[in-house]
N, C-alpha and C positions, 0 to 999 in steps of 0.2 A: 757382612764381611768387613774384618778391620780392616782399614785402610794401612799401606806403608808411611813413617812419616820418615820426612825429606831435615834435612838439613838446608837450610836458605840463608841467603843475607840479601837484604830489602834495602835499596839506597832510597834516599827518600830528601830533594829539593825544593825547598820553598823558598818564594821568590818574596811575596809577600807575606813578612810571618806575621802581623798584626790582624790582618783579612783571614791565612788560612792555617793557625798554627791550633787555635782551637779546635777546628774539625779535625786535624792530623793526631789528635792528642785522643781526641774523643776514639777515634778508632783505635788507634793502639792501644788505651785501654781497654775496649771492648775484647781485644784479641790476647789480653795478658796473659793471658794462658799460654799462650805458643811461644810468647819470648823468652829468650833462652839471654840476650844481652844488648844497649841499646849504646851510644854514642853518639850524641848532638854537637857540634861546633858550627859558633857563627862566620859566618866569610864573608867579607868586604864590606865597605863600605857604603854598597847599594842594600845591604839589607840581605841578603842570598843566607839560608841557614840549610846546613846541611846534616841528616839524619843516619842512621847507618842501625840497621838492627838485623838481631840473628833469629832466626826462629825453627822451631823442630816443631812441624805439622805433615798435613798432606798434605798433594799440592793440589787441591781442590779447596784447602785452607787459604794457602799461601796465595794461589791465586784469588781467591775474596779478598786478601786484606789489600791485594798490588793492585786489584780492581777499586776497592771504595776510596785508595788514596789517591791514585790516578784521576778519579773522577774531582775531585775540588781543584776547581780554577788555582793559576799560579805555582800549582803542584807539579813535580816530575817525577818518576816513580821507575826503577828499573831492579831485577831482580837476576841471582844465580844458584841454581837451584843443584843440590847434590846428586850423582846417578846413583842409581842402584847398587 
């Protein structure tokens, strides 16, 4: 059974990007398939880089990818996901 796919946008905070910008990179490559559009800007001064990506999957997708980013230290990960 196909799955519905969702329309998402994935915010995605890194606190430390030199410690955790590699893993965050490595998955969203893994996941390139679902991106649909991505925009990086860095903010402040203390280092804070913030990520912003669109993705059209399921959400048994979308939540893999909000789970393996969530999981790397320094990372903060929050998602909104389209209804039906």
């Amino acid at each position: 059974m196909e799955q519905i796919k969702r329309t998402a946008v994935i915010s995605i905070i890194i606190h430390k990007r030199k410690e955790s910008a590699m893993k965050v990179n490595e998955i969203l490559y893994k996941y390139g398939e679902y991106i649909v559009g991505r925009m990086g800007i860095p903010h402040g001064p203390d280092g804070t880089h913030v990520i912003a990506i669109i993705v059209s999957a399921s959400t048994d997708v979308i939540g893999a990818i909000t789970g393996k980013l969530g999981s790397i230290p320094d990372v903060e990960v929050s998602s909104a996901i389209t209804k039906l």
